[in-house]
C-alpha positions as YAML, in Angstrom:
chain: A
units: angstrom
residues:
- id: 1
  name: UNK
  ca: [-37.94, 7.06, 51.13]
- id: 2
  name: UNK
  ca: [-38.78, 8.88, 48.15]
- id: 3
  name: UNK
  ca: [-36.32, 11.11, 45.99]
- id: 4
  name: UNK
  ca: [-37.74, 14.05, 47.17]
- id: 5
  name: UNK
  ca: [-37.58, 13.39, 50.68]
- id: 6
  name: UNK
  ca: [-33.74, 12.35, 49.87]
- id: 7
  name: UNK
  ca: [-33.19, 16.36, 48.62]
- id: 8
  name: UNK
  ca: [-35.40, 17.54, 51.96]
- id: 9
  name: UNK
  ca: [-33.01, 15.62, 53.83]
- id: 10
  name: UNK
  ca: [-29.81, 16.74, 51.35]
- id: 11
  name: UNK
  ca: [-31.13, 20.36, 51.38]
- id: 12
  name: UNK
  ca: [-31.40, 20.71, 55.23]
- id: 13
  name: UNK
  ca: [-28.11, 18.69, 56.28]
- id: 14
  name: UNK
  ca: [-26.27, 21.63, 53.94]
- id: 15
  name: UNK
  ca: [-28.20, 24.23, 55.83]
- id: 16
  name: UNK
  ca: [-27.91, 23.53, 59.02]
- id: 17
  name: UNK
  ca: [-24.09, 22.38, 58.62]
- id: 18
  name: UNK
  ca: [-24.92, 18.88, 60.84]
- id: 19
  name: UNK
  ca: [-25.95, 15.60, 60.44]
- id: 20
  name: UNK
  ca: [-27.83, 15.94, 64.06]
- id: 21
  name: UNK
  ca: [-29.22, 19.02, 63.95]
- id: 22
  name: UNK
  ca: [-30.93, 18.03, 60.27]
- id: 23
  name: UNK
  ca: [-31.69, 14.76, 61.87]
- id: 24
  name: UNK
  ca: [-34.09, 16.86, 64.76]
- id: 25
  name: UNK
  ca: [-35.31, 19.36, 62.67]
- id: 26
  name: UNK
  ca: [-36.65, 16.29, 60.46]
- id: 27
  name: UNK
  ca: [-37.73, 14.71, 63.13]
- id: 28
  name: UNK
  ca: [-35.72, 11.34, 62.07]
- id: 29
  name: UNK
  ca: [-33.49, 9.11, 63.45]
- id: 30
  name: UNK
  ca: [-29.91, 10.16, 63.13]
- id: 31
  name: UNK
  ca: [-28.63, 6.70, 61.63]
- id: 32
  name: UNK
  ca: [-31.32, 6.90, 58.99]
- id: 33
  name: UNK
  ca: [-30.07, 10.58, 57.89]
- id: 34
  name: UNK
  ca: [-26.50, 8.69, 57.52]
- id: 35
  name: UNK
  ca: [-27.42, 6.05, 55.74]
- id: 36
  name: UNK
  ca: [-29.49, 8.20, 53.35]
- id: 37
  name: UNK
  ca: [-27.09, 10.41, 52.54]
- id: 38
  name: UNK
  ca: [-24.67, 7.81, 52.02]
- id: 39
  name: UNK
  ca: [-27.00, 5.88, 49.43]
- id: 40
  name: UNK
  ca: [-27.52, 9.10, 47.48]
- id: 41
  name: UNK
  ca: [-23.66, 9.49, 47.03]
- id: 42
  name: UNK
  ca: [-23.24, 6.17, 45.98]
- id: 43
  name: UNK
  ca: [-26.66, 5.90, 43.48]
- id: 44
  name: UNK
  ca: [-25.09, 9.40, 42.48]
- id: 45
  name: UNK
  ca: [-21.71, 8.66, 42.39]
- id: 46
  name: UNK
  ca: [-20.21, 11.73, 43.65]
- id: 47
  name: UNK
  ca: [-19.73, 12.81, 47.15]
- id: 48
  name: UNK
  ca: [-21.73, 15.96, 48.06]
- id: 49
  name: UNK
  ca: [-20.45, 16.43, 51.62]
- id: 50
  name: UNK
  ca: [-17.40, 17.03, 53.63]
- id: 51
  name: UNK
  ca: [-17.71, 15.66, 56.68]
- id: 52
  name: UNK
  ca: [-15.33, 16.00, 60.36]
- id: 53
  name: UNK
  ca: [-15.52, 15.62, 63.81]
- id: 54
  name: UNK
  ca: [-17.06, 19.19, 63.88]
- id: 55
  name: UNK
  ca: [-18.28, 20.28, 60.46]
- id: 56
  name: UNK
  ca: [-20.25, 19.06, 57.22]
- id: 57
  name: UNK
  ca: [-19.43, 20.97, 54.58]
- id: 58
  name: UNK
  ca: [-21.01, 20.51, 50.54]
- id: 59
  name: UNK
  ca: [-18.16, 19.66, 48.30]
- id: 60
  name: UNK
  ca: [-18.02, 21.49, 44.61]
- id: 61
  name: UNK
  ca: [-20.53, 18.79, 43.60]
- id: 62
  name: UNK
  ca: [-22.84, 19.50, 46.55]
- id: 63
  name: UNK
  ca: [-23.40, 22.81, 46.03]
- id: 64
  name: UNK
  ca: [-24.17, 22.46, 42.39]
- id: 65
  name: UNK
  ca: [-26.50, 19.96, 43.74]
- id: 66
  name: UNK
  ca: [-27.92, 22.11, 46.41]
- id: 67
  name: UNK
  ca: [-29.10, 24.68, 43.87]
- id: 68
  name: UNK
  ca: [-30.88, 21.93, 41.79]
- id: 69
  name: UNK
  ca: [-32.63, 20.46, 45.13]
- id: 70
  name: UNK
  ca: [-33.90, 24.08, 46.30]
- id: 71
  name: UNK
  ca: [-35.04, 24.79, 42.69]
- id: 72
  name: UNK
  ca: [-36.76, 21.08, 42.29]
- id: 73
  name: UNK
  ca: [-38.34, 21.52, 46.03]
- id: 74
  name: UNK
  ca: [-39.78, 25.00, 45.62]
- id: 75
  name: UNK
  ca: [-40.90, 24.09, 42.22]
- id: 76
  name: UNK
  ca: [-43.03, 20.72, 43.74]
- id: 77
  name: UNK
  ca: [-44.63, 23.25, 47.00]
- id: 78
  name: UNK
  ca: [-45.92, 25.72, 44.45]
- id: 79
  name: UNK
  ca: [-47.18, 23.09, 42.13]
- id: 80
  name: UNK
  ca: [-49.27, 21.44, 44.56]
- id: 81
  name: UNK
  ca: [-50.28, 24.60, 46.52]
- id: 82
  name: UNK
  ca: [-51.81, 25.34, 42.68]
- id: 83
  name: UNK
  ca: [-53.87, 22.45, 42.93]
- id: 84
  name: UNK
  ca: [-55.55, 22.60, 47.06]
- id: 85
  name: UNK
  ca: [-56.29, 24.86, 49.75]
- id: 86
  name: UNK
  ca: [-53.78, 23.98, 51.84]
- id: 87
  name: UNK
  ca: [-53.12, 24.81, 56.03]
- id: 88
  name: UNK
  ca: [-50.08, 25.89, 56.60]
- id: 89
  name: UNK
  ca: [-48.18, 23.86, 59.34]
- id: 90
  name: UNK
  ca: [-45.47, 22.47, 61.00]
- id: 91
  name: UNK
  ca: [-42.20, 24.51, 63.08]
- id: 92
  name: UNK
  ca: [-41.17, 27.81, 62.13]
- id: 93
  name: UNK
  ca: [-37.94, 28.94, 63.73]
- id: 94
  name: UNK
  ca: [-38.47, 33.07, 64.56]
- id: 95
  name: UNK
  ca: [-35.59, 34.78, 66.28]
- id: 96
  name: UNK
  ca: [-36.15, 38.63, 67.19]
- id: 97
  name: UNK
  ca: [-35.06, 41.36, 69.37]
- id: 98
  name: UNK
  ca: [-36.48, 41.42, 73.26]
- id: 99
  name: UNK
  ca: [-38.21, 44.34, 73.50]
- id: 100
  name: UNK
  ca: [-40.11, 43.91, 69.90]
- id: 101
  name: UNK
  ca: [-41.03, 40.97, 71.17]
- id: 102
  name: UNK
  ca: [-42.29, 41.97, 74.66]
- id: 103
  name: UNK
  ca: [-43.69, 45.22, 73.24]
- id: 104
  name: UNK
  ca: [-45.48, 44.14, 70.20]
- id: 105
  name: UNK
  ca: [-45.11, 40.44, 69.42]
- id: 106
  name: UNK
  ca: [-46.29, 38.17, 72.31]
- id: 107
  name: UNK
  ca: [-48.72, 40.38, 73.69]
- id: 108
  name: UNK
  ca: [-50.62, 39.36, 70.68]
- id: 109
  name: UNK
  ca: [-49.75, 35.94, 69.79]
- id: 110
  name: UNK
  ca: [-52.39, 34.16, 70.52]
- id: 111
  name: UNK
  ca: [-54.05, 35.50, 67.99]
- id: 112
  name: UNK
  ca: [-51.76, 34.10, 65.37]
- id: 113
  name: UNK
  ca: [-51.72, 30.67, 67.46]
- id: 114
  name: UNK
  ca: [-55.68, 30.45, 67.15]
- id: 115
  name: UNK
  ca: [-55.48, 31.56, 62.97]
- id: 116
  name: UNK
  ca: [-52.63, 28.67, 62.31]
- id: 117
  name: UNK
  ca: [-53.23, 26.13, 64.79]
- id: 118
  name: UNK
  ca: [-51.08, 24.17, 63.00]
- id: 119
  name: UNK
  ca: [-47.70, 25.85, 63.42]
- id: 120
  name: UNK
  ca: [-45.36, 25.17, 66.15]
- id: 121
  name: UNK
  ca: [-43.28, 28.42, 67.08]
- id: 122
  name: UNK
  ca: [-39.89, 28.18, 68.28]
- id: 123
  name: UNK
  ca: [-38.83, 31.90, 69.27]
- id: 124
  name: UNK
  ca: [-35.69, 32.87, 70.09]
- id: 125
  name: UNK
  ca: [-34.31, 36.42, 71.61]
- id: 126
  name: UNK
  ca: [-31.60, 38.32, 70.06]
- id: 127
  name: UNK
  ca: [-29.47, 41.30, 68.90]
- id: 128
  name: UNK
  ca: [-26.32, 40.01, 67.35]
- id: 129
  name: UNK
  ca: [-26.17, 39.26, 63.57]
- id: 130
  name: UNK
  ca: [-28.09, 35.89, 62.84]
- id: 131
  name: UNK
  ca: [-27.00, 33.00, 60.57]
- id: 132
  name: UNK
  ca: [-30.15, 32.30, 59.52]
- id: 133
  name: UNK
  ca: [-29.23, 29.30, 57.39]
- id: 134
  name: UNK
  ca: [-26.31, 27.86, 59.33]
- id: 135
  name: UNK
  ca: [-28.40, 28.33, 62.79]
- id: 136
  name: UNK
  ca: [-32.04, 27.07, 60.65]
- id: 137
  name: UNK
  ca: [-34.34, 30.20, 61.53]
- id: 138
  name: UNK
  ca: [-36.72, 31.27, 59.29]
- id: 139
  name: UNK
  ca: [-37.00, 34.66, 59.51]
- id: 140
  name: UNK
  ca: [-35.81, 37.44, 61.85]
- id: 141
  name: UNK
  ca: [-37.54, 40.14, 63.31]
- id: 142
  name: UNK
  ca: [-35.11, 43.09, 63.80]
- id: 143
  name: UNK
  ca: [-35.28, 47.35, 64.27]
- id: 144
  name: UNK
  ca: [-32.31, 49.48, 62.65]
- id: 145
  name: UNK
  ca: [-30.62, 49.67, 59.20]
- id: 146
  name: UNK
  ca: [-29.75, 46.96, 57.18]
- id: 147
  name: UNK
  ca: [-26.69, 46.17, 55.36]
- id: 148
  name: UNK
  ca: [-27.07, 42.43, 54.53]
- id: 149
  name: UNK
  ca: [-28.45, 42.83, 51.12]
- id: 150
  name: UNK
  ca: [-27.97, 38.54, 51.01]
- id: 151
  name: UNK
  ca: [-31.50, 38.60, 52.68]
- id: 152
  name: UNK
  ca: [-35.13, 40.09, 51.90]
- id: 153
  name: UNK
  ca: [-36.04, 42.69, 54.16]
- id: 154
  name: UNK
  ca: [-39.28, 43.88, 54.26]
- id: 155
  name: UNK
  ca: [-40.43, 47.15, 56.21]
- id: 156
  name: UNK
  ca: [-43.30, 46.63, 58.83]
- id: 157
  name: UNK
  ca: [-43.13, 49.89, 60.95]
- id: 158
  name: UNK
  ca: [-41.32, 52.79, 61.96]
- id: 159
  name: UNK
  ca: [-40.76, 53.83, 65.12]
- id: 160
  name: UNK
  ca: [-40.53, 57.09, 66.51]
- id: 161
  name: UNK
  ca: [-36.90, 57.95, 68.73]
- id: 162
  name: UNK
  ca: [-36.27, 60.65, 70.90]
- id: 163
  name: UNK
  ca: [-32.57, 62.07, 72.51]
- id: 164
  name: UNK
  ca: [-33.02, 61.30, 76.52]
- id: 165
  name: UNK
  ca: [-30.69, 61.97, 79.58]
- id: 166
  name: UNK
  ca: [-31.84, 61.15, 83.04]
- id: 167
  name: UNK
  ca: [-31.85, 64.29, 85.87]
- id: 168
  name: UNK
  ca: [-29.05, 62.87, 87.52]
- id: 169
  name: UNK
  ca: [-26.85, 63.15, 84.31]
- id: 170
  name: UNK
  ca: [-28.08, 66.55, 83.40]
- id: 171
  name: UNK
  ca: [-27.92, 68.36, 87.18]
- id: 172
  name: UNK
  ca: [-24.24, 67.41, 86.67]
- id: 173
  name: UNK
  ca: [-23.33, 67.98, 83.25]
- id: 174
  name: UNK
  ca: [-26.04, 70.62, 82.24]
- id: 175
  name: UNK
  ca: [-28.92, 70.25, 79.67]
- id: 176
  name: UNK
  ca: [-27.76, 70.73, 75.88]
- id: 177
  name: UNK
  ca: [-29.70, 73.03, 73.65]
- id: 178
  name: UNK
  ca: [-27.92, 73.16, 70.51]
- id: 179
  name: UNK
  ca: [-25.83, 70.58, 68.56]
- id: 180
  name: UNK
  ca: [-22.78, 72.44, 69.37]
- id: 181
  name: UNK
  ca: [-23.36, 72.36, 73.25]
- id: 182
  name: UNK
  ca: [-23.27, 68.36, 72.63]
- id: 183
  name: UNK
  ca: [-19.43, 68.83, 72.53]
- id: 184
  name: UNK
  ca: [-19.46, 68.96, 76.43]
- id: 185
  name: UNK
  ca: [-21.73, 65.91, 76.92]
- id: 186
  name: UNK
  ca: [-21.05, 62.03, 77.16]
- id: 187
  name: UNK
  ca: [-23.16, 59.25, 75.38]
- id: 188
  name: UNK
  ca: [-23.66, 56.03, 76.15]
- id: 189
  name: UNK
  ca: [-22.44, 54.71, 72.90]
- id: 190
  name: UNK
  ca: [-24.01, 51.65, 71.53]
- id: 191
  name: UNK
  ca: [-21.74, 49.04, 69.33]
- id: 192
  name: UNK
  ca: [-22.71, 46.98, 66.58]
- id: 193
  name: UNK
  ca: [-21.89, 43.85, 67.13]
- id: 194
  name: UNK
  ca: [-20.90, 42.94, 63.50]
- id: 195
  name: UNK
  ca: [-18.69, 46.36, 63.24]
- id: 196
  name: UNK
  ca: [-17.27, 46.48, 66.65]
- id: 197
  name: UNK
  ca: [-17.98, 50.81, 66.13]
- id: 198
  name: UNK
  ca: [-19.88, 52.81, 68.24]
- id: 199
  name: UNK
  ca: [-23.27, 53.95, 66.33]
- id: 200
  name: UNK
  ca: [-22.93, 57.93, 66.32]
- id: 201
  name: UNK
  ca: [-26.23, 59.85, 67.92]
- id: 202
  name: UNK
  ca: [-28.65, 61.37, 64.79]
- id: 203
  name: UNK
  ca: [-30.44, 64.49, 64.70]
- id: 204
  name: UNK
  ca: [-32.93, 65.75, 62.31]
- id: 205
  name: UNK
  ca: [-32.16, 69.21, 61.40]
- id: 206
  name: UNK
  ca: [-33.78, 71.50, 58.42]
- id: 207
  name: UNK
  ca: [-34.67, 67.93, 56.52]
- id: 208
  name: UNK
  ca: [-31.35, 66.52, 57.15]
- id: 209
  name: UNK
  ca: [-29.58, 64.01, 59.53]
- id: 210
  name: UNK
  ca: [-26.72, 64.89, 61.42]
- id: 211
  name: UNK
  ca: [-24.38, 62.31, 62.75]
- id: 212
  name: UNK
  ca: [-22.75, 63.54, 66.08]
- id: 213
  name: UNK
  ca: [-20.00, 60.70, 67.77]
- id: 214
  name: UNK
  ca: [-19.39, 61.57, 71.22]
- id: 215
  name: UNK
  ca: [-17.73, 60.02, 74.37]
- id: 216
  name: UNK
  ca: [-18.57, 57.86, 76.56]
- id: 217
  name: UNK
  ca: [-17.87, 55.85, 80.38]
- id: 218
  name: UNK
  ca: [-19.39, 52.91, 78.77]
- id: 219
  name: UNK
  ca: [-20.07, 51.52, 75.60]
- id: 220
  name: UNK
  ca: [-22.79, 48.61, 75.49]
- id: 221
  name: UNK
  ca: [-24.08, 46.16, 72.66]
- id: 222
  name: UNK
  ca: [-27.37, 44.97, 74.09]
- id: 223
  name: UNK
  ca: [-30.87, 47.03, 74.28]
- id: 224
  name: UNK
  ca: [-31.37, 46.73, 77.96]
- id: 225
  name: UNK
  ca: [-28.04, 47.82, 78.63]
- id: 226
  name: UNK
  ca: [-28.13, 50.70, 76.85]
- id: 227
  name: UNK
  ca: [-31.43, 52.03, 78.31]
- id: 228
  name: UNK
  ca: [-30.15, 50.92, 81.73]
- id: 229
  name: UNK
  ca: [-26.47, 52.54, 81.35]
- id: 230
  name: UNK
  ca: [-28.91, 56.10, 80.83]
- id: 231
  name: UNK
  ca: [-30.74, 55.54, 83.76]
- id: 232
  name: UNK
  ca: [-27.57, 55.19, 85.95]
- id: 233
  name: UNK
  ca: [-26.59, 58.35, 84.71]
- id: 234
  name: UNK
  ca: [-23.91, 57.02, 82.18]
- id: 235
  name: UNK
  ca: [-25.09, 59.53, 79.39]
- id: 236
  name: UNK
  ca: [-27.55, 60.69, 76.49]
- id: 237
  name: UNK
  ca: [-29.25, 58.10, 74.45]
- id: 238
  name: UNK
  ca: [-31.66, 57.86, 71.31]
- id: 239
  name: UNK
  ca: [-34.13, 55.62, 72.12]
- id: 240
  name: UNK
  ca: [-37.70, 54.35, 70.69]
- id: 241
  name: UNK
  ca: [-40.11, 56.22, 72.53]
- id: 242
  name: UNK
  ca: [-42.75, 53.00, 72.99]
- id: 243
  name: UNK
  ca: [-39.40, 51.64, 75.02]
- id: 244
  name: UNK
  ca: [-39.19, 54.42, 78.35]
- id: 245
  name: UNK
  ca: [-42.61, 55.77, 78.02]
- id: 246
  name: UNK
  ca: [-42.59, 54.93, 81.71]
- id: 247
  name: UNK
  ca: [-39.65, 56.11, 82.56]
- id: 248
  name: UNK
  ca: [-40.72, 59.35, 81.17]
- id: 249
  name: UNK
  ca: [-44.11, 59.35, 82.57]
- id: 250
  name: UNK
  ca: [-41.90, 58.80, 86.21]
- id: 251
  name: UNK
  ca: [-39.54, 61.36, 85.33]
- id: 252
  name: UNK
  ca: [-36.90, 58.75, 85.75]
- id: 253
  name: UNK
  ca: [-35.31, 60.35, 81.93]
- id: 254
  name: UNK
  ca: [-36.16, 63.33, 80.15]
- id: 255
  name: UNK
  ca: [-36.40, 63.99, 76.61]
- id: 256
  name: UNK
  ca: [-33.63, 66.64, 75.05]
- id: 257
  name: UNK
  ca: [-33.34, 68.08, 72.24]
- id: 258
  name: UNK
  ca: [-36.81, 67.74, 71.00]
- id: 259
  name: UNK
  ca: [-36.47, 69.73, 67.91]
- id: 260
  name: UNK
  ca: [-33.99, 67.80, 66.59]
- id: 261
  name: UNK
  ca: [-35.18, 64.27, 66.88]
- id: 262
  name: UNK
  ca: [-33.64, 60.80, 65.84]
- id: 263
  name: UNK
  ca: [-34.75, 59.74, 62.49]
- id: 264
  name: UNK
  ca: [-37.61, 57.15, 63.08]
- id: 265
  name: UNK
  ca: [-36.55, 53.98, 63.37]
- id: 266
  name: UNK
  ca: [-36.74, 51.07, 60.42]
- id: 267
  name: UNK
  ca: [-38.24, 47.16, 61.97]
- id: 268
  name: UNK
  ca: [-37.88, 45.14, 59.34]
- id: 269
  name: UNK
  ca: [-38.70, 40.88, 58.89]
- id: 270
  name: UNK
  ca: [-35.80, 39.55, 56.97]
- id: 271
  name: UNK
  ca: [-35.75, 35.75, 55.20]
- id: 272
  name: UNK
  ca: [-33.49, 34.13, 52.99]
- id: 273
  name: UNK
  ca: [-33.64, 35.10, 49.44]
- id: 274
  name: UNK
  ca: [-34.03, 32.68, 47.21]
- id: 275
  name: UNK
  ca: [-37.50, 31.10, 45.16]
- id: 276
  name: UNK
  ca: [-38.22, 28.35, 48.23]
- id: 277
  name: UNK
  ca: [-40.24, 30.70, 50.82]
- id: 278
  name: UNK
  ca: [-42.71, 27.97, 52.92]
- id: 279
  name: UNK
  ca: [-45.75, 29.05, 53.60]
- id: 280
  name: UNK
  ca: [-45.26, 29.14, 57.09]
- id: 281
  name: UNK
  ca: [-42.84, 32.09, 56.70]
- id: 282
  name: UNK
  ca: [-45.20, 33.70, 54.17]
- id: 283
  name: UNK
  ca: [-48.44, 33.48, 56.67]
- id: 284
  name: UNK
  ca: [-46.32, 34.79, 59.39]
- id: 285
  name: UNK
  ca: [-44.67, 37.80, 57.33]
- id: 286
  name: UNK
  ca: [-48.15, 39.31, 56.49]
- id: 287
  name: UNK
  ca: [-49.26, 38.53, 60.19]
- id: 288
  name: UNK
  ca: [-46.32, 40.51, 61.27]
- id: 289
  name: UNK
  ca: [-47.01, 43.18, 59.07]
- id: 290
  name: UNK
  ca: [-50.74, 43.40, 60.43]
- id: 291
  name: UNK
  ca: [-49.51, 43.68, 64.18]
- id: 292
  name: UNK
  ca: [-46.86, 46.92, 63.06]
- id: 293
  name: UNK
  ca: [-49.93, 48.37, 61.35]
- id: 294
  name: UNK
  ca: [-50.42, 51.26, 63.26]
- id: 295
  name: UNK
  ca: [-47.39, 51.24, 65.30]
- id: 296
  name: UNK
  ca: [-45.18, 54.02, 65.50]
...
């Protein structure tokens, strides 16, 4: 095995935090990722990982290593890329949230099957905050603000959001017409997951957003929940409108508050951010942003 495929193996061991998981990824015998790794400490002649019953971590040394082996890989893609047309393949890790997936993503994914037949997707569903070198995804595929400024983020659509209640909720508690009215009214507040805080409800009003933070019977962290929790009759929501068109059409919720919508909301791809982006993440990126062309 060649130098280089010594740092692949180096590079993903430290990113996925385990000998096994690297080992799988690779697609290579467990033993041999050992053995490797033990050869290139001794040829070396400093040890680069920390290893326990549960953990590898990179010592001091490793990381200083880690850098040079990201820098010396990226540098050898690009330079051959330079030199042929190459197909981008092999697997490509993708986690995003349900209903961009269900809504958007798969419904078209054949088409980005048939244009790389060469890539093998492995998509995973999610909400929560996502590790994506410790867990070895790719990219991820989210809607909302972003605060992790560790990661690029780049914007592929906005989505419109409206205020809904269902009848149930308003026959009882009456229909709000003003911010101020909002004072009497429960939400079904929606916590972040990283923060542990409710997210306040937004309105748009002369060119500016207004936060409001109101009660609630239930509090919920996931995007069916929340939707859900307002159809039982829990409280208001704000809510892309793609996600209860339905539910509108059937009367099931109504829409409140219409001249003072949510701000649109952000869906952004985010990838690690450093200078060794494959291919496969680059092809995909651009394919995402063609399928959130239009969307709003």
């Amino acid at each position: 095995m060649d130098r280089f495929q010594e740092m692949q193996v180096f590079v993903r061991i430290a990113e996925r935090g385990s000998f096994t998981q690297a080992a799988e990824d690779l697609r290579i015998p467990r033993a041999t990722v050992t053995n490797l790794i033990k050869r290139m400490e001794e040829r070396i002649g400093t040890r680069l990982l920390e290893r326990t019953t549960r953990t590898v971590r990179m010592t001091d040394d490793g990381r200083r290593f880690y850098r040079h082996c990201v820098r010396l890989l990226a540098d050898m893609e690009e330079a051959e890329n330079q030199f042929r047309n190459t197909t981008p393949r092999g697997l490509l890790r993708v986690n995003m949230q349900g209903t961009l997936a269900k809504n958007f993503v798969v419904p078209t994914l054949s088409e980005f099957i048939a244009r790389y037949p060469d890539i093998r997707l492995h998509i995973s569903e999610d909400d929560r905050f996502v590790d994506l070198v410790r867990e070895g995804i790719h990219c991820v595929l989210r809607a909302g603000n972003l605060q992790d400024s560790t990661m690029i983020a780049r914007r592929v659509a906005l989505l419109d959001q409206v205020t809904v209640a269902s009848p149930a909720y308003l026959a009882k508690y009456g229909e709000p017409t003003t911010l101020e009215e909002l004072s009497d009214h429960l939400a079904v507040n929606y916590f972040s997951s990283a923060t542990g805080r409710a997210m306040p409800l937004e309105f748009t009003l002369a060119g500016e957003v207004k936060s409001v933070q109101l009660g609630d019977l239930v509090a919920v962290n996931g995007a069916e929940l929340y939707t859900g929790s307002a159809l039982a009759g829990m409280g208001i929501v704000q809510v892309p409108l793609y996600r209860i068109k339905q539910e509108l059409a059937d009367e099931k919720l109504k829409i409140i508050l219409p001249e003072l919508p949510p701000p649109p909301i952000p869906v952004s791809l985010l990838y690690p951010q450093n200078r060794h982006v494959s291919q496969r993440v680059r092809v995909f990126v651009s394919w995402i942003s063609e399928v959130f062309k239009n969307v709003r």
